[in-house]
Predicted model as a PDB file, atoms N, CA, C, CB and O in Angstrom, pLDDT in the B-factor column:
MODEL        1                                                                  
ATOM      1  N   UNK A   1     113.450  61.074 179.566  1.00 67.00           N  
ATOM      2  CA  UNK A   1     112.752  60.494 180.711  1.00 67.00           C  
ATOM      3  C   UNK A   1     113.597  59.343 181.251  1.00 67.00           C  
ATOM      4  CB  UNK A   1     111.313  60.002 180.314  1.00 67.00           C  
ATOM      5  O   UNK A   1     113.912  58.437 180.481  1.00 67.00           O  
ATOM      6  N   UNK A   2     114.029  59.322 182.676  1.00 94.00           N  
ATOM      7  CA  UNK A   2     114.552  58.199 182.778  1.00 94.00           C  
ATOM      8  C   UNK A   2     113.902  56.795 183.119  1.00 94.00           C  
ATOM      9  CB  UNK A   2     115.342  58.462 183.504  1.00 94.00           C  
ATOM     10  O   UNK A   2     112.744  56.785 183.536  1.00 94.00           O  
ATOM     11  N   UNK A   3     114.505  55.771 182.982  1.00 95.00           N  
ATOM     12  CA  UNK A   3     114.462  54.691 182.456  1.00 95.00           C  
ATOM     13  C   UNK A   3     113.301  54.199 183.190  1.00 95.00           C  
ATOM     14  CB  UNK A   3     115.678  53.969 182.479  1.00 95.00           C  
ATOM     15  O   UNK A   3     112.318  53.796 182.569  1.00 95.00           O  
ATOM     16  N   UNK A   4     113.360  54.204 185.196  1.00 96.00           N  
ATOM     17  CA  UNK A   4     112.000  53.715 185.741  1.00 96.00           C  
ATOM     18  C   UNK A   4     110.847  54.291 185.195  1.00 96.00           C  
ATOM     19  CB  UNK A   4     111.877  53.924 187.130  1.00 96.00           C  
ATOM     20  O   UNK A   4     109.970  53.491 184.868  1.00 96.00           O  
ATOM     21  N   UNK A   5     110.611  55.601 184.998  1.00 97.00           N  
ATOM     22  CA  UNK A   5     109.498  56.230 184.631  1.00 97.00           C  
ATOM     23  C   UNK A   5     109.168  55.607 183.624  1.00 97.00           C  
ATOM     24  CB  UNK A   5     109.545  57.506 184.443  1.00 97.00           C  
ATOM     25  O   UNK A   5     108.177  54.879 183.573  1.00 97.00           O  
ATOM     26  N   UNK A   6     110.046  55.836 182.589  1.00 97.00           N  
ATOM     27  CA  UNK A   6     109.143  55.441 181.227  1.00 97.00           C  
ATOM     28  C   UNK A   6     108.934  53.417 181.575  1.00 97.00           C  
ATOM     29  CB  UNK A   6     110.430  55.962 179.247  1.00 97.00           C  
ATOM     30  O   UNK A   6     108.019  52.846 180.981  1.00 97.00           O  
ATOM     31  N   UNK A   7     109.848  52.603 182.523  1.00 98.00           N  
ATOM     32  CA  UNK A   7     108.758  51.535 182.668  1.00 98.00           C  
ATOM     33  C   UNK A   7     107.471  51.181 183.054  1.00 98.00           C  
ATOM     34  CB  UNK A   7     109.044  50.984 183.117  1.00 98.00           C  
ATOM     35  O   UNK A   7     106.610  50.395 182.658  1.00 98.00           O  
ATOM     36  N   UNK A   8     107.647  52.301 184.280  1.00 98.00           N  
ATOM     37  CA  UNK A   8     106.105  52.092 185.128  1.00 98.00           C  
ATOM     38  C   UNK A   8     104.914  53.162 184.309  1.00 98.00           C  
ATOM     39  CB  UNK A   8     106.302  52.718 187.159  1.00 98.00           C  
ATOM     40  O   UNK A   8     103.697  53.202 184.490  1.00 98.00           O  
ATOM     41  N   UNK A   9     105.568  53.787 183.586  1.00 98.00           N  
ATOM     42  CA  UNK A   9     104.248  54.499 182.674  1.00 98.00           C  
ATOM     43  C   UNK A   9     103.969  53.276 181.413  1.00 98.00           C  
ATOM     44  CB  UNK A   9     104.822  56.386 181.782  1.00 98.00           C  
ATOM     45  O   UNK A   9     102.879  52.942 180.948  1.00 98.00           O  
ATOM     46  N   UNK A  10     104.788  52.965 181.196  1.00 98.00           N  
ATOM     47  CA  UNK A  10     104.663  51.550 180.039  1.00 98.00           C  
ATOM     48  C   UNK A  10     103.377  50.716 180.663  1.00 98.00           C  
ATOM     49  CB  UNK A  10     106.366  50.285 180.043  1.00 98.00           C  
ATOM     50  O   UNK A  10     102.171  50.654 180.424  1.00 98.00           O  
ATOM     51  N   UNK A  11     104.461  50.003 181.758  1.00 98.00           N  
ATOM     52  CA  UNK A  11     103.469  49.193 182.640  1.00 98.00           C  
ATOM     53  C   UNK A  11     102.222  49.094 182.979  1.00 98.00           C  
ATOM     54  CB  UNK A  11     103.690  49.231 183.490  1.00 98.00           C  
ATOM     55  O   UNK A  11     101.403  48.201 182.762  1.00 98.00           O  
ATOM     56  N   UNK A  12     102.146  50.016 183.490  1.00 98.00           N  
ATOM     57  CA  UNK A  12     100.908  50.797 183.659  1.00 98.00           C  
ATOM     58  C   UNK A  12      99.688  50.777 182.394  1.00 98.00           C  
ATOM     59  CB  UNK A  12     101.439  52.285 183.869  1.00 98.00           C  
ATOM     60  O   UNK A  12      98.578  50.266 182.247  1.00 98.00           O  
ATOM     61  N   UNK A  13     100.517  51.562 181.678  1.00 98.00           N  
ATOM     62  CA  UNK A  13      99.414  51.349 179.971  1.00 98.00           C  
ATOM     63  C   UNK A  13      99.192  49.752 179.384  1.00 98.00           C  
ATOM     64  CB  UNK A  13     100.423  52.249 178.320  1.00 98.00           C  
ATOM     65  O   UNK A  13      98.135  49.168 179.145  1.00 98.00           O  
ATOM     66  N   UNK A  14     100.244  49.401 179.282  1.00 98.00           N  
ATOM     67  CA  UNK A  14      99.851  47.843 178.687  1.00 98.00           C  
ATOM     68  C   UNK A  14      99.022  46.945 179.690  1.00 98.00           C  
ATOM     69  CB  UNK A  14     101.298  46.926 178.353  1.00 98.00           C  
ATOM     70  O   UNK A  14      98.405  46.024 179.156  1.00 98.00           O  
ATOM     71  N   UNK A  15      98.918  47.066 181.008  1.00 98.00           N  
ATOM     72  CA  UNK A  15      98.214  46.402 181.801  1.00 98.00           C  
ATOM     73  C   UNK A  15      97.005  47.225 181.811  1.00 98.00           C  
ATOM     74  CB  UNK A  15      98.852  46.133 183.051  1.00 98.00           C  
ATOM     75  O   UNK A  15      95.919  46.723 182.100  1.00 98.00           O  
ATOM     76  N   UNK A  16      97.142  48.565 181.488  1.00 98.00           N  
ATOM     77  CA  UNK A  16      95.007  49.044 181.140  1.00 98.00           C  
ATOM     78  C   UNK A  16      94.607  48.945 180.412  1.00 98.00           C  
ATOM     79  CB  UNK A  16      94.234  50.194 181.102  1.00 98.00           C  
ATOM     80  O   UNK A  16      93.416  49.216 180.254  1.00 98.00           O  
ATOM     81  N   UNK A  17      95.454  48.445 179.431  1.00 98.00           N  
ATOM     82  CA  UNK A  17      94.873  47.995 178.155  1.00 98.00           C  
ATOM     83  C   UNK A  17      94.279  46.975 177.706  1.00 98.00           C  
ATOM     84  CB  UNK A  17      95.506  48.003 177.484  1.00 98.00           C  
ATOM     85  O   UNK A  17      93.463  46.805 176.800  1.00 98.00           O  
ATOM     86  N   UNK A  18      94.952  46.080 178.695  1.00 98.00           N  
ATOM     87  CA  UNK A  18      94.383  44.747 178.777  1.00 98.00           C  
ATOM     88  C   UNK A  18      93.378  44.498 180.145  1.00 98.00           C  
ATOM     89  CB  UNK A  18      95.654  43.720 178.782  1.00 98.00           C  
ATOM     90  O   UNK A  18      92.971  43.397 180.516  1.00 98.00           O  
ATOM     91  N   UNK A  19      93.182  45.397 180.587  1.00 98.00           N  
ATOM     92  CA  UNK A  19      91.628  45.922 181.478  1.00 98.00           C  
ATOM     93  C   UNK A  19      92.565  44.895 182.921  1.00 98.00           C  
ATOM     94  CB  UNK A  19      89.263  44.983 180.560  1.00 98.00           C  
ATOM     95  O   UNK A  19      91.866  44.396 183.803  1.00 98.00           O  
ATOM     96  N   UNK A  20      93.517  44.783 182.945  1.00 98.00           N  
ATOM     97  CA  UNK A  20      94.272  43.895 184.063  1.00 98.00           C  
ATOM     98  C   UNK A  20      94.834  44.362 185.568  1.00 98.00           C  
ATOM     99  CB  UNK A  20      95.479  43.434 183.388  1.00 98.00           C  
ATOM    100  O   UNK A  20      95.780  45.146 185.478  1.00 98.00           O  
ATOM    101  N   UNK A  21      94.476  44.066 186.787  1.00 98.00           N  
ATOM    102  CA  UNK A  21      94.824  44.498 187.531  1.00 98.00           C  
ATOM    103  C   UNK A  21      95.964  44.433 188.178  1.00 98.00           C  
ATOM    104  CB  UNK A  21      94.215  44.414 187.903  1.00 98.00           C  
ATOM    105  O   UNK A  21      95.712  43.351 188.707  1.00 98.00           O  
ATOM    106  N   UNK A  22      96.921  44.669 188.543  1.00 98.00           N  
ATOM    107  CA  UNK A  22      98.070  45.143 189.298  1.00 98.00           C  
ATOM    108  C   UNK A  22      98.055  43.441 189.581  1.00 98.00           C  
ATOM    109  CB  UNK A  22      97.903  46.528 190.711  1.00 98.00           C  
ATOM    110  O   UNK A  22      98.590  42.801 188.675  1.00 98.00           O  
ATOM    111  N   UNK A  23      97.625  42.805 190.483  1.00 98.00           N  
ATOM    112  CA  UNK A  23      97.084  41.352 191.098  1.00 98.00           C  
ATOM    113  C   UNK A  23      97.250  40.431 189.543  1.00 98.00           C  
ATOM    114  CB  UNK A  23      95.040  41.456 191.856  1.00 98.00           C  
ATOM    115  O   UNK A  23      98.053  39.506 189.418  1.00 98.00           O  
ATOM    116  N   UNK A  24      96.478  40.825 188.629  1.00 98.00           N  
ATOM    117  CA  UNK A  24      96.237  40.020 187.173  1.00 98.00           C  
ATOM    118  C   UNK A  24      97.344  39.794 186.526  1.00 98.00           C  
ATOM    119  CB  UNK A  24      95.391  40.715 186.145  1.00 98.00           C  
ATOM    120  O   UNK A  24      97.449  38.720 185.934  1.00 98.00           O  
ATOM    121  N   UNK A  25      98.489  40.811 186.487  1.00 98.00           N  
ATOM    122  CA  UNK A  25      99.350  40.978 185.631  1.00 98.00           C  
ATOM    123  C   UNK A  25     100.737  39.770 187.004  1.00 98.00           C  
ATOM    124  CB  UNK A  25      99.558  43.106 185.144  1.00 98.00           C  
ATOM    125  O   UNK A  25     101.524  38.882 186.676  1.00 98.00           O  
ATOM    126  N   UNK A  26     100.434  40.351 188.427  1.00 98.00           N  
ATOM    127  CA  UNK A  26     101.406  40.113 189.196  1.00 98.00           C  
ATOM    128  C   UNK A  26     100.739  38.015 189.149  1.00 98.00           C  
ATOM    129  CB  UNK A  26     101.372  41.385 190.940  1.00 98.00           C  
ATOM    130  O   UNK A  26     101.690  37.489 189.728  1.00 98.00           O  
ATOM    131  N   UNK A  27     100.093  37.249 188.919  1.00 98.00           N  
ATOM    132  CA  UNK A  27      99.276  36.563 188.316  1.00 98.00           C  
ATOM    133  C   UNK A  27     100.464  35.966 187.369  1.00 98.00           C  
ATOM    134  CB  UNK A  27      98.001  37.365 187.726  1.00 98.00           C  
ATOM    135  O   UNK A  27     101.472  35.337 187.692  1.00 98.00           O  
ATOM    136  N   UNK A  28      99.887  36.475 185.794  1.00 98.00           N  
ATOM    137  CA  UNK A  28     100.411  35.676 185.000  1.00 98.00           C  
ATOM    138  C   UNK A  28     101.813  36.085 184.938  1.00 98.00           C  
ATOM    139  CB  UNK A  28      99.732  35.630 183.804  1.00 98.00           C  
ATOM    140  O   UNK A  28     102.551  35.438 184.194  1.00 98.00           O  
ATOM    141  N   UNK A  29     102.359  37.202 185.704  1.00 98.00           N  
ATOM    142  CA  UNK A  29     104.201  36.898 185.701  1.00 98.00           C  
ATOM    143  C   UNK A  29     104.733  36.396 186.329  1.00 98.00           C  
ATOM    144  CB  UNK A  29     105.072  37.672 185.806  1.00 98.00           C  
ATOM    145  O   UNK A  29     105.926  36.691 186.255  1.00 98.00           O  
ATOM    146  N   UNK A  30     104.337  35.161 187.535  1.00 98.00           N  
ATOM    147  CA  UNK A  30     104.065  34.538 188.832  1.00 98.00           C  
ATOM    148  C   UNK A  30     105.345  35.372 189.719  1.00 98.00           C  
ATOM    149  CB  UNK A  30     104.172  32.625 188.756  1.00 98.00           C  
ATOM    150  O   UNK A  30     106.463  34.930 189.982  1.00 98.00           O  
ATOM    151  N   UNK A  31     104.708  36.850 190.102  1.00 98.00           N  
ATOM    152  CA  UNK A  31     104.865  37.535 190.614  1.00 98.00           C  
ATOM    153  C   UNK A  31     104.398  38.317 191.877  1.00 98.00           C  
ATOM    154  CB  UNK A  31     104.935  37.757 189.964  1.00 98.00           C  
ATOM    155  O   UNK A  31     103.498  39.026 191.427  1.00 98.00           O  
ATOM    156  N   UNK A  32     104.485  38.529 192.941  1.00 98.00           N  
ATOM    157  CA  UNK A  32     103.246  39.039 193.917  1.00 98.00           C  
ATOM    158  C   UNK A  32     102.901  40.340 193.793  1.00 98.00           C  
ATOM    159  CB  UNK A  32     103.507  38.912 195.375  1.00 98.00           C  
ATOM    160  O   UNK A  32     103.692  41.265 193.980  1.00 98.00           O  
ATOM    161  N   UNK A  33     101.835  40.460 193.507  1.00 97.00           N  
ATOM    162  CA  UNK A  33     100.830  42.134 193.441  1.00 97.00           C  
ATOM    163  C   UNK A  33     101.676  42.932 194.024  1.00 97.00           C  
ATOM    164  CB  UNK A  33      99.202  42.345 194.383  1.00 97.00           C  
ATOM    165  O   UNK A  33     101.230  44.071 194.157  1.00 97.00           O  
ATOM    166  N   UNK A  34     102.707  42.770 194.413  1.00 98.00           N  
ATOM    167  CA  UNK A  34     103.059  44.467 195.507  1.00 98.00           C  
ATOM    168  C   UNK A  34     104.693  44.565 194.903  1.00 98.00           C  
ATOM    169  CB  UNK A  34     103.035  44.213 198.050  1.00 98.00           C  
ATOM    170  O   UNK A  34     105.241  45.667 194.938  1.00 98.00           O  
ATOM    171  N   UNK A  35     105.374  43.469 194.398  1.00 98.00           N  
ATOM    172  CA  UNK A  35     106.348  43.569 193.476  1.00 98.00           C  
ATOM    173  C   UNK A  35     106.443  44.677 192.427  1.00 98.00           C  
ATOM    174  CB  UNK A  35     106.316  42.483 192.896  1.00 98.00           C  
ATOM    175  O   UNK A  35     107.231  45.601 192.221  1.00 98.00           O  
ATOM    176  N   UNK A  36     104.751  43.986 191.542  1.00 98.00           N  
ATOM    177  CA  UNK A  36     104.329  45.177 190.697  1.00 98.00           C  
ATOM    178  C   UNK A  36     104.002  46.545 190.665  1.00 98.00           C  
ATOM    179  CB  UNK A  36     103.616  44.960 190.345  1.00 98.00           C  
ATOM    180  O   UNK A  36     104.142  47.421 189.811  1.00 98.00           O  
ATOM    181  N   UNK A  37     103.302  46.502 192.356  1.00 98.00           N  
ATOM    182  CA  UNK A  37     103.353  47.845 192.416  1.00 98.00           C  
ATOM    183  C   UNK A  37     104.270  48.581 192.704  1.00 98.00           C  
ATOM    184  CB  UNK A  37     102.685  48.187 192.991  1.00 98.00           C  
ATOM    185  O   UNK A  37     104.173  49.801 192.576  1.00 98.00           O  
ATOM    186  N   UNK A  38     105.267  48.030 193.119  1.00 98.00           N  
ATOM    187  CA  UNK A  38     106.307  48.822 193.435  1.00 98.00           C  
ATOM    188  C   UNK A  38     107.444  49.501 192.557  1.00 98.00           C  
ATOM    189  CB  UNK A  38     106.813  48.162 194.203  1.00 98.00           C  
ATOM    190  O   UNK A  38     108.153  50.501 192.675  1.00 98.00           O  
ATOM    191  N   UNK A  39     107.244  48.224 191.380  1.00 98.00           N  
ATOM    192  CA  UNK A  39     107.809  48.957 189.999  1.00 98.00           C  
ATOM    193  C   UNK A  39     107.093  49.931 189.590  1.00 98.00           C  
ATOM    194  CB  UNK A  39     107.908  48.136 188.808  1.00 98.00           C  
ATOM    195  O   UNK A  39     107.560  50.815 188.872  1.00 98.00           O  
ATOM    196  N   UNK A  40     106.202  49.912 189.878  1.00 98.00           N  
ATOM    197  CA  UNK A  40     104.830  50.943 189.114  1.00 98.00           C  
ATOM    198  C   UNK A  40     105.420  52.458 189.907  1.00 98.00           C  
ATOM    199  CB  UNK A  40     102.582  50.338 189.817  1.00 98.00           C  
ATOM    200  O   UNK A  40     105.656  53.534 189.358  1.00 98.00           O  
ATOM    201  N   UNK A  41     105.513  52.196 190.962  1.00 98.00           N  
ATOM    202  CA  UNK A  41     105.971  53.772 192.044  1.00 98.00           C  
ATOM    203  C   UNK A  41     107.046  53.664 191.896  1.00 98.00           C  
ATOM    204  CB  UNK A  41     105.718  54.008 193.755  1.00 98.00           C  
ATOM    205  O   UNK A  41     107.542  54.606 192.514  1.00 98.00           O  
ATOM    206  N   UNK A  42     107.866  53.057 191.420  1.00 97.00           N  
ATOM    207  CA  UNK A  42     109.450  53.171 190.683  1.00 97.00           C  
ATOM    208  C   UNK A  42     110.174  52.972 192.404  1.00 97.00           C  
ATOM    209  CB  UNK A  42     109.929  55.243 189.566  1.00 97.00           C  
ATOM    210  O   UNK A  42     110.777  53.974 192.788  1.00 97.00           O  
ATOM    211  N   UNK A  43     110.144  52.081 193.142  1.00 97.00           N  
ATOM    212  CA  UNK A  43     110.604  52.024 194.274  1.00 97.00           C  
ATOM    213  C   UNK A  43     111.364  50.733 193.934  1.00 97.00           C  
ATOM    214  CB  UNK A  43     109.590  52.098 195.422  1.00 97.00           C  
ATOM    215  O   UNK A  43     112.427  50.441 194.483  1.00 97.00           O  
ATOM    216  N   UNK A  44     110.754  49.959 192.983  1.00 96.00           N  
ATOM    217  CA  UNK A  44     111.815  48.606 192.679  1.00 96.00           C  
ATOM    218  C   UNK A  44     112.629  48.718 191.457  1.00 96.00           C  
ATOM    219  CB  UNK A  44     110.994  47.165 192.455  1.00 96.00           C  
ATOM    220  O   UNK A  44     112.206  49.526 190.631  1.00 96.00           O  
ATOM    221  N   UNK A  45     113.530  48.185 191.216  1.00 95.00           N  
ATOM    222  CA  UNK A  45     114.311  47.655 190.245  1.00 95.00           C  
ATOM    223  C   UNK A  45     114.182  46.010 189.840  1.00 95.00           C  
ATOM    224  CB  UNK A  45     115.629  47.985 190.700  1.00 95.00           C  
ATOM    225  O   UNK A  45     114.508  45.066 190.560  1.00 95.00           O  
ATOM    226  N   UNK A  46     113.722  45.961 188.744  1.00 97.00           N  
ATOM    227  CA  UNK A  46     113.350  44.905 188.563  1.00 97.00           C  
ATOM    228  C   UNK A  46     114.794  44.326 187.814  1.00 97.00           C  
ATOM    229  CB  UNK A  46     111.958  44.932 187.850  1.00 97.00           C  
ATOM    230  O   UNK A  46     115.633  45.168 187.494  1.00 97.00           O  
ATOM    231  N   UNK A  47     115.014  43.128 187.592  1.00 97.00           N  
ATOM    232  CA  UNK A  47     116.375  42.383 186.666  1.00 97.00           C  
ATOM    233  C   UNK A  47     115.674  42.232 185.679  1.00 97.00           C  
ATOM    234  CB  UNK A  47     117.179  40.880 187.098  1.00 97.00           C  
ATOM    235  O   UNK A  47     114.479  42.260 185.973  1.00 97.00           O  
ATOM    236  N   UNK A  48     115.905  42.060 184.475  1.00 97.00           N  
ATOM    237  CA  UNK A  48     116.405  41.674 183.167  1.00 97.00           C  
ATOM    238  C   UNK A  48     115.226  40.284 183.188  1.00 97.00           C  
ATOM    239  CB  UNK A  48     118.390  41.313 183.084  1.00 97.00           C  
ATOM    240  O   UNK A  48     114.333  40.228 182.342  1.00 97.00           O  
ATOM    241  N   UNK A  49     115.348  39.493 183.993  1.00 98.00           N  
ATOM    242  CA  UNK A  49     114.508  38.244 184.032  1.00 98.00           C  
ATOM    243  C   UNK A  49     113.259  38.851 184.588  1.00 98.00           C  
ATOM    244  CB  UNK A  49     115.124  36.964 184.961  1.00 98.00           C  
ATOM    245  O   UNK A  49     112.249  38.632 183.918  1.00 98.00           O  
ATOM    246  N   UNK A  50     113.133  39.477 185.531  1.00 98.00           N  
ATOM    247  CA  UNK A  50     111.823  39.799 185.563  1.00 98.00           C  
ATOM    248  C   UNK A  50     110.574  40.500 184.708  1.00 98.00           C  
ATOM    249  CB  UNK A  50     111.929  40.280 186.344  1.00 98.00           C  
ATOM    250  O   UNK A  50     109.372  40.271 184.572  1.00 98.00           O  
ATOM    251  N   UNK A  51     111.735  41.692 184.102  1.00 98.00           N  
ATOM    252  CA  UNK A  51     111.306  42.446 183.246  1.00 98.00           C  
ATOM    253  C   UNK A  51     110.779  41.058 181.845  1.00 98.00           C  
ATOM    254  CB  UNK A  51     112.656  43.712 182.938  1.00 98.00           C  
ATOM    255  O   UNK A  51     109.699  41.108 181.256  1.00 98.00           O  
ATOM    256  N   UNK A  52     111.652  40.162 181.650  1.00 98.00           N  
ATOM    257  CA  UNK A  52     111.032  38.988 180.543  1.00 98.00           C  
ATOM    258  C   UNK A  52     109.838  38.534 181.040  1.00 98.00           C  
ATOM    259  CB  UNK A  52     111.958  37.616 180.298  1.00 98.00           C  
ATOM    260  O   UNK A  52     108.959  38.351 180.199  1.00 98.00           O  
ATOM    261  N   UNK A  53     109.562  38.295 182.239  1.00 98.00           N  
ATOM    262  CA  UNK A  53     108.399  37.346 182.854  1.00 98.00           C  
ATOM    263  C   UNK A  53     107.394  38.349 182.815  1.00 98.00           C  
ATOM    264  CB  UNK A  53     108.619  36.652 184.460  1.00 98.00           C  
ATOM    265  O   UNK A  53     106.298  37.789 182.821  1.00 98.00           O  
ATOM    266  N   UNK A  54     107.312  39.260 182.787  1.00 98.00           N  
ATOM    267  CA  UNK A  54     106.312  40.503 182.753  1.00 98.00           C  
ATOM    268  C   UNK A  54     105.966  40.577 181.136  1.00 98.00           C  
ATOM    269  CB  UNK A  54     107.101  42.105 183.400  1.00 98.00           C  
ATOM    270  O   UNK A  54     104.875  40.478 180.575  1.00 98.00           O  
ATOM    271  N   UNK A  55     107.552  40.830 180.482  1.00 98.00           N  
ATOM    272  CA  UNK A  55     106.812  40.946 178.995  1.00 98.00           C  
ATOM    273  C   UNK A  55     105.999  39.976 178.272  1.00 98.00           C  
ATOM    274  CB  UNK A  55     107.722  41.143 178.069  1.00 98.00           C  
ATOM    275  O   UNK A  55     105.046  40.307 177.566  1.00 98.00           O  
ATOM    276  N   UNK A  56     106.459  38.540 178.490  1.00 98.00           N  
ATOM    277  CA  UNK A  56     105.867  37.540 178.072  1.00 98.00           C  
ATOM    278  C   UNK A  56     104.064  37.556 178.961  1.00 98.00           C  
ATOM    279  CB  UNK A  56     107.020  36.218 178.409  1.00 98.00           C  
ATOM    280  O   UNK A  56     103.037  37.526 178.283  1.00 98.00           O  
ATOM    281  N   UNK A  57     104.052  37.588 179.920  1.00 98.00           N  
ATOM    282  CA  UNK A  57     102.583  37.681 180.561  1.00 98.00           C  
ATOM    283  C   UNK A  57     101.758  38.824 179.561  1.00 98.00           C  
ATOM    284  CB  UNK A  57     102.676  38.280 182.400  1.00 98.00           C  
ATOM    285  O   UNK A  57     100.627  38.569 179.146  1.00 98.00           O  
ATOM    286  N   UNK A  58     102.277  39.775 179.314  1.00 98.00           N  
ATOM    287  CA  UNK A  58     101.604  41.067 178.820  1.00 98.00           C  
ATOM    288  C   UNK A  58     101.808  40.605 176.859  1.00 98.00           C  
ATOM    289  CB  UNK A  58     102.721  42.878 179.572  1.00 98.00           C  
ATOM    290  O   UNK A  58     101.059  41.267 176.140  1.00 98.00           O  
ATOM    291  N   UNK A  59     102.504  39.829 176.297  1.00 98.00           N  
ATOM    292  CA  UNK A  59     102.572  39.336 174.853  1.00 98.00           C  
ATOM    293  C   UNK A  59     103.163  40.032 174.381  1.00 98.00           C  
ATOM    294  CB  UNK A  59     101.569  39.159 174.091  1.00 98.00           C  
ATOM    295  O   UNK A  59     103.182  40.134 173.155  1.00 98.00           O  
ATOM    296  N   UNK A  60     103.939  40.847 175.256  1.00 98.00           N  
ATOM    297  CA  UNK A  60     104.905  41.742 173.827  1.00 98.00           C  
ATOM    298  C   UNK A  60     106.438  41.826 174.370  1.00 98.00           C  
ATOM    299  CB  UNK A  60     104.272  43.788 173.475  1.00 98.00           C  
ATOM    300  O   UNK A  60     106.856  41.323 175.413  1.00 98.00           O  
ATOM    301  N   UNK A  61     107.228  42.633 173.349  1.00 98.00           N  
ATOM    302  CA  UNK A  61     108.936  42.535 173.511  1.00 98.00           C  
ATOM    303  C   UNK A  61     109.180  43.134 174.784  1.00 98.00           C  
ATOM    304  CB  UNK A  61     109.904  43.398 172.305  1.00 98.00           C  
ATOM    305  O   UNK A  61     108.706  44.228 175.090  1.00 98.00           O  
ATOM    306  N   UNK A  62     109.967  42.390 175.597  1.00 97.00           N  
ATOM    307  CA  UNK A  62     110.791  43.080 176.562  1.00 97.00           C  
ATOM    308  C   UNK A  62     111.108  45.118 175.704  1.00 97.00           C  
ATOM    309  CB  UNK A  62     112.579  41.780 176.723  1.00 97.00           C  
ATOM    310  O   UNK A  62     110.775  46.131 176.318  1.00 97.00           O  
ATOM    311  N   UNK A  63     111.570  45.134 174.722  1.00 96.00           N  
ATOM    312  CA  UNK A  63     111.806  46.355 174.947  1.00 96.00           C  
ATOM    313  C   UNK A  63     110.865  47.047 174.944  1.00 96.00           C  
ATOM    314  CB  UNK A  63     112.541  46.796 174.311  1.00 96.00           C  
ATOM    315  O   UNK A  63     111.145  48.151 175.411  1.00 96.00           O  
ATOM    316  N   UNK A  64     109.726  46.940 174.605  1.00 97.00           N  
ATOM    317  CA  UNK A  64     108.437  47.364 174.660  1.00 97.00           C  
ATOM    318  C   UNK A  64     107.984  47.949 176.126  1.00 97.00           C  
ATOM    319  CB  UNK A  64     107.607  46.203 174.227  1.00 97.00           C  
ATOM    320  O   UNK A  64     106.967  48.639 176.185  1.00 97.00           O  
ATOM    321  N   UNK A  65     108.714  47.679 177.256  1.00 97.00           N  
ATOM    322  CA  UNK A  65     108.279  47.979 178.428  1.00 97.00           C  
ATOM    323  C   UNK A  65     109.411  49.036 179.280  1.00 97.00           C  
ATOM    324  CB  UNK A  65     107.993  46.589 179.100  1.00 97.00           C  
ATOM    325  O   UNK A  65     109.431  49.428 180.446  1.00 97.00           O  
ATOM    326  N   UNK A  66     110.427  49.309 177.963  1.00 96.00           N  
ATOM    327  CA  UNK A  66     111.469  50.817 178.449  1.00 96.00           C  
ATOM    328  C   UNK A  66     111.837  51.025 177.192  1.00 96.00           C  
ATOM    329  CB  UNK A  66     113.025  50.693 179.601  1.00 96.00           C  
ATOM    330  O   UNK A  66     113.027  50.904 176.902  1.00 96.00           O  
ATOM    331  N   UNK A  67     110.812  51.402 176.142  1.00 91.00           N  
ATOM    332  CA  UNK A  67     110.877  52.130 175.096  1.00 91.00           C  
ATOM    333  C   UNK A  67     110.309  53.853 175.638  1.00 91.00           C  
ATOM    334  CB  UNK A  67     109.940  51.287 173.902  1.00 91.00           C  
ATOM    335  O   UNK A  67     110.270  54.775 174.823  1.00 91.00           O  
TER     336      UNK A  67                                                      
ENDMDL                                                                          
END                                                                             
């Protein structure tokens, strides 16, 4: 699977898991809601730093979100 997919399917799961909305997650990664969604539809590329500011909001390892 390549690499966007398996983020925004990650993404996706760890933010329903935590019952969090697209807005919630774009929130505590002080990120704007449409950033996120756009990783989510694999239309963005996120950097290395963003992908950290996301993992830390969500409590788990950066690789955790392109495993």
């Amino acid at each position: 699977m390549e690499i966007q997919r398996r983020l925004a399917k990650n993404l996706v799961r760890l933010r329903d898991e935590r019952g969090w909305s697209q807005e919630e997650l774009a929130d505590q990664a002080g990120l704007h809601r449409t950033y996120v969604s756009g990783i989510e539809r694999r239309v963005r590329n996120p950097t290395v730093l963003v992908l950290e500011r996301i993992a830390r909001a969500l409590k788990v390892p950066a690789s955790a979100l392109i495993e």
